[in-house]
PAFIVO-39604 format. One record per residue (C-alpha): x, y, z; residue in three letters. Coordinates in steps of 0.02 Angstrom, whole numbers, plus 50000, padded with zeros to 5 digits. Layout:
N
XYZALA...
// end
This chain:
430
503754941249029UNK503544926449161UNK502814931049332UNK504644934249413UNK504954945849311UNK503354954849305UNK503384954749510UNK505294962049495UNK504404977449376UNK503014981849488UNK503934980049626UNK505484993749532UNK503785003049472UNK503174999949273UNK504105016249168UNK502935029749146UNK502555036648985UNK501165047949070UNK501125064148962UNK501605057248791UNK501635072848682UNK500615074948523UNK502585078448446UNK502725059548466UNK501325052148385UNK501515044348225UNK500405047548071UNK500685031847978UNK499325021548036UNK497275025248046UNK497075036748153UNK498685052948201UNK497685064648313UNK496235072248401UNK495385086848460UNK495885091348631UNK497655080148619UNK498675099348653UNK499475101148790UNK498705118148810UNK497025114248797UNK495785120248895UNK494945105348982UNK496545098949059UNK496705113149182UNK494635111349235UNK494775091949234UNK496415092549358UNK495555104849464UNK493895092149460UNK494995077549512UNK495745088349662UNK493915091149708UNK493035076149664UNK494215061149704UNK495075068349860UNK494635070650042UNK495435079550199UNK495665062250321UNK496225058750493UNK496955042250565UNK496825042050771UNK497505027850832UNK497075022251016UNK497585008751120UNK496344995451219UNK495855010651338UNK495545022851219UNK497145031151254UNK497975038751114UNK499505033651046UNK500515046851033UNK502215053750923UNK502125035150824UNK502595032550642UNK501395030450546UNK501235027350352UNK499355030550267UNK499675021250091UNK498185020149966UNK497655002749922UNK496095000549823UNK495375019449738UNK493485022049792UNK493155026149609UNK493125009549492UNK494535004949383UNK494184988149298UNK494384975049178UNK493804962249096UNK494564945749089UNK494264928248993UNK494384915649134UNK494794902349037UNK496404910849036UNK496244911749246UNK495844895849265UNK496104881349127UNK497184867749152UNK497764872148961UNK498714884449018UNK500064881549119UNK500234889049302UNK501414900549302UNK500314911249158UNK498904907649246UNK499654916149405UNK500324928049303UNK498684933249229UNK497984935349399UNK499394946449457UNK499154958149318UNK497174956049364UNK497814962049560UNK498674976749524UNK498004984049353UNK496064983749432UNK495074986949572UNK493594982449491UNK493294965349394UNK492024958149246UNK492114942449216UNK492154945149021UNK490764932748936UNK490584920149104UNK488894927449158UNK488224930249000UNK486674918448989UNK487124908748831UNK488994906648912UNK488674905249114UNK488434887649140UNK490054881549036UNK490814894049159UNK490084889649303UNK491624883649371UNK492924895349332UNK491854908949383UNK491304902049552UNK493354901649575UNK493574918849528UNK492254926349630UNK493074917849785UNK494774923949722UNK494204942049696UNK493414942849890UNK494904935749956UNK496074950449837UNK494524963949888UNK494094968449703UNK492454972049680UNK491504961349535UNK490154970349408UNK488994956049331UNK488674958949155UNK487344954049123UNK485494948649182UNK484514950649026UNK485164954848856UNK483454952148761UNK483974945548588UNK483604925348547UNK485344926148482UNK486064932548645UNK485014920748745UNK485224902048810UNK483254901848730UNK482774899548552UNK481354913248460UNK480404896548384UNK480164889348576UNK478904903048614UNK477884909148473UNK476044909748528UNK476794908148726UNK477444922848789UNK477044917448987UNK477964904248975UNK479354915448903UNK479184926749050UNK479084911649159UNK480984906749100UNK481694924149115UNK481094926949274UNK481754912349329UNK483354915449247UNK483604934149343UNK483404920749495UNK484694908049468UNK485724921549451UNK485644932049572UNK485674916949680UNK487144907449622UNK488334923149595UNK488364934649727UNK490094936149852UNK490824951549791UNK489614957549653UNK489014972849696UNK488234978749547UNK487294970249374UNK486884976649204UNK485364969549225UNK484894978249033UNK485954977048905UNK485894984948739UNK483774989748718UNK483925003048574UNK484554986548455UNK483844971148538UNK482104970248584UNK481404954948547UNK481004951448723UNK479994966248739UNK479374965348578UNK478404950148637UNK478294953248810UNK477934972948796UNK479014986348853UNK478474985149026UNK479204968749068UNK481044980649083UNK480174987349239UNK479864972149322UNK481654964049281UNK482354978849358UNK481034977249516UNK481474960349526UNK483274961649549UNK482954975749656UNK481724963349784UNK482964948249770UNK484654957649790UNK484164975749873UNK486144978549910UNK486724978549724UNK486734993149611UNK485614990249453UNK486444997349293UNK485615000849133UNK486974999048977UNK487095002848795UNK488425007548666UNK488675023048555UNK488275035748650UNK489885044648738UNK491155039348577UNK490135042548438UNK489335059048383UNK487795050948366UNK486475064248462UNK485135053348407UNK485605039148504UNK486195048948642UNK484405056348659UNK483515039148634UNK484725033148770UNK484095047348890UNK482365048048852UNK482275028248870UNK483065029749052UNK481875045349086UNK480335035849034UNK480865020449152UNK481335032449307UNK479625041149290UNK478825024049323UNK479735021049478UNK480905010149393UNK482285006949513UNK484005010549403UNK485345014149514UNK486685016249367UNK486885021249191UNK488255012049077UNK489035019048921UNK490235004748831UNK491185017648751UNK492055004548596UNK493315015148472UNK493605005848333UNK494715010048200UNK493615020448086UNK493165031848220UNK494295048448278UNK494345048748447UNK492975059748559UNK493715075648588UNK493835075348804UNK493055091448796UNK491465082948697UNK491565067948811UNK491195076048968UNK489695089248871UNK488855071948816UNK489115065249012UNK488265080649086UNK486715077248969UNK486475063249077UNK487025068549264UNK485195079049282UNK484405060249299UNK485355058249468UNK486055042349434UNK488035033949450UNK488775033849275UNK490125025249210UNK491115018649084UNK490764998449071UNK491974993748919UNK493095005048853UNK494455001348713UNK495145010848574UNK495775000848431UNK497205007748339UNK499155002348263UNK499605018848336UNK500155013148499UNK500835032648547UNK499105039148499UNK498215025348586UNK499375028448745UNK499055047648742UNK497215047548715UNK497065032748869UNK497975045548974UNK496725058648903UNK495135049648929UNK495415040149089UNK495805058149162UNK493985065449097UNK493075051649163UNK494115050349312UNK493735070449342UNK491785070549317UNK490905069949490UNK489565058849438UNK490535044449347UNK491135030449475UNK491965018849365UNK493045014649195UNK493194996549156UNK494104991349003UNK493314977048896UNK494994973048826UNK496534970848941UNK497344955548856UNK497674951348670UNK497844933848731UNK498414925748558UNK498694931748403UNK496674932148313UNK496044924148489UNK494914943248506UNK493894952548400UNK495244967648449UNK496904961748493UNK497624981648467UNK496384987448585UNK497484978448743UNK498384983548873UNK499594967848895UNK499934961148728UNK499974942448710UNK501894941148747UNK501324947848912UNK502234965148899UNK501604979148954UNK500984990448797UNK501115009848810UNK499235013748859UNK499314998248985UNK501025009749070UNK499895024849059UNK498415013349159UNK499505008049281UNK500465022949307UNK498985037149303UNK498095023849460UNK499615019049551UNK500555035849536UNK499755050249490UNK498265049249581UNK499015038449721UNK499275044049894UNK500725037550015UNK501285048150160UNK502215044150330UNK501875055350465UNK501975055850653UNK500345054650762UNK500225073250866UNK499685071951059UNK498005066451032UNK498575050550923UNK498015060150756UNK498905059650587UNK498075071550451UNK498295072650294UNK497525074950107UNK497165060849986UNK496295051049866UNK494845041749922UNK494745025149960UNK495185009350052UNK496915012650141UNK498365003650220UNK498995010550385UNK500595003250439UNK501015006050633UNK502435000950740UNK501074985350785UNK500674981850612UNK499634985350464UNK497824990150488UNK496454995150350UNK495375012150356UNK493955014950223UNK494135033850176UNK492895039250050UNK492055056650132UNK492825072450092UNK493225074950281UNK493315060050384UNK494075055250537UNK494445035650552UNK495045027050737UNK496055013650748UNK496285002950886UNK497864995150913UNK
// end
């Protein structure tokens, strides 16, 4: 696909195949079903009723002129732009950005980046053993993504494993100040040099299976990273993250997970978020939706956001990995406390070039694969809003719809209004 073509399909609207049926899914390859995939079961009806709840909001446009005076019996159209709840990816920016590639992919990746996401990670760029060969591509792409409004997660501050670490084990036996001393400094520089549209960090990544920092630091040093980034960047959420524990049955983790994040909140730890990476590789079955959103409500009692930081499911089965997308997105998208799903794998890129090149959306021809139609069309139709009304006598349009950042086009133009309360009443002044 080059980038005329992919402009003509958006623009014509990608084919949905929204409500695959398990009658379709093929049984050849590792995985053929799942519990929950039945039309008739019972967590669909709950989890579309959630959604109506949850993710919606009874709004009113006024428009006004430079007196104040409404505007009345005008055409208006209230189109949704950019959801309030977090649908993101994660790109390789080398693929944004190098001169390797030629321009027309590299606009081409961006395009999909534009309308797949709302929500953008910058892959490995702000990693600490990867940021400063990055530097540049990612200082682009930050700019970019303010200029597009897409919001930018950082991932991550401190992943405390010598192998994940620009920092070798042998520098620091005997001097663990001076190993603080570099971390802290570290949190810093970043915090400093990336900011722009990164609202929120994983500023822990990964504790139940690396802990060498606070194996020589002790277990309190998590505290102050997180009251660090707290003091030096008050307006960005600060996320906890870990793998395992949604997609697997694997209680034990699940309860180490929640007893970890307990133990930090008691000491006035300040966690805004909780991630869950949510991986499916091949040898697992799929989480039954119905088990997916019991194992989320173990965690809403800690009052935190949750959400899903880097989902893929790695299968052959492109029919089963399209219908359980559709099934998965809609029980995240439906629980009240998640505000986000970003997939870790929206391009194969090149054949080998990832660890999981059947996990994609876009495959590395650049064609849309079956789950990335069900993305696309589950944001952008199903749980879209676009309605064209006349304003009454008092300048007023009303209407229902899904929350978040709206376009409002008038006789005079096209205006923005930020609708994300469950009544809300929004003036515009033309």
């Amino acid at each position: 696909m080059n980038r005329r073509q992919f402009l003509a399909s958006i623009s014509a609207g990608i084919p949905a195949v929204s409500g695959v049926g398990a009658s379709l899914l093929s049984s050849g390859s590792e995985a053929a079903s799942y519990r929950g995939i039945a039309d008739s079961a019972s967590w669909r009806r709950s989890a579309k009723e959630r959604i109506e709840v949850n993710r919606k909001g009874d709004f009113t446009v006024r428009l006004v002129d430079s007196q104040d005076r409404p505007l009345k019996n005008q055409p208006i159209r209230a189109k949704l732009f950019r959801h309030d709840f977090g649908f993101g990816g994660a790109p390789k920016l080398r693929r944004l950005y190098s001169q390797e590639y030629p321009q027309e992919i590299r606009e081409l990746y961006h395009d999909f980046c534009e309308v797949f996401f709302n929500k953008l990670t910058p892959e490995n760029s702000l990693k600490w053993k990867w940021h400063q060969a990055n530097e540049e591509y990612t200082q682009e792409f930050l700019g970019w993504c303010e200029q597009k409004q897409i919001s930018v997660r950082g991932h991550c501050l401190v992943w405390p494993d010598f192998r994940r670490a620009a920092v070798k084990y042998s520098n620091f036996k005997g001097t663990p100040g001076e190993l603080d001393e570099i971390i802290t400094e570290h949190i810093s520089y970043m915090l400093r040099t990336y900011n722009g549209p990164i609202d929120e960090w994983d500023v822990l990544n990964e504790p139940r299976s690396n802990r060498q920092f606070m194996d020589i630091l002790g277990d309190d040093v998590v505290i102050k990273w997180f009251r660090q980034t707290a003091s030096l960047a008050p307006g960005i959420k600060r996320y906890i993250n870990d793998y395992n524990i949604l997609t697997k049955d694997n209680p034990t983790h699940r309860n180490i997970y929640f007893n970890y994040i307990k133990k930090l909140l008691k000491r006035d730890t300040p966690i805004s978020g909780i991630g869950f990476q949510c991986h499916i590789p091949r040898r697992f079955e799929p989480t039954a939706p119905e088990e997916l959103l019991d194992s989320i409500d173990k965690f809403s009692p800690l009052g935190l956001d949750l959400q899903v930081t880097e989902f893929d499911f790695e299968t052959s089965n492109q029919d089963l990995q399209a219908r359980y997308t559709e099934d998965f997105m809609t029980a995240i998208f439906s629980h009240p406390d998640m505000v986000g799903l970003v997939t870790w794998t929206p391009f194969e890129y090149a054949k080998n070039s990832a660890p999981k090149p059947d996990a994609a959306l876009i495959d590395r021809n650049l064609q849309i694969k079956p789950n990335g139609s069900v993305w696309y069309d589950l944001i952008n139709k199903v749980w879209s809003t676009d309605t064209e009304l006349y304003s009454d006598d008092n300048g007023e349009i009303s209407f229902r719809g899904f929350k978040g950042l709206y376009h409002i086009q008038t006789k005079q133009g096209r205006h923005q209004a930020l609708l994300t309360s469950e009544r809300q009443t929004e003036k515009i002044v033309i």
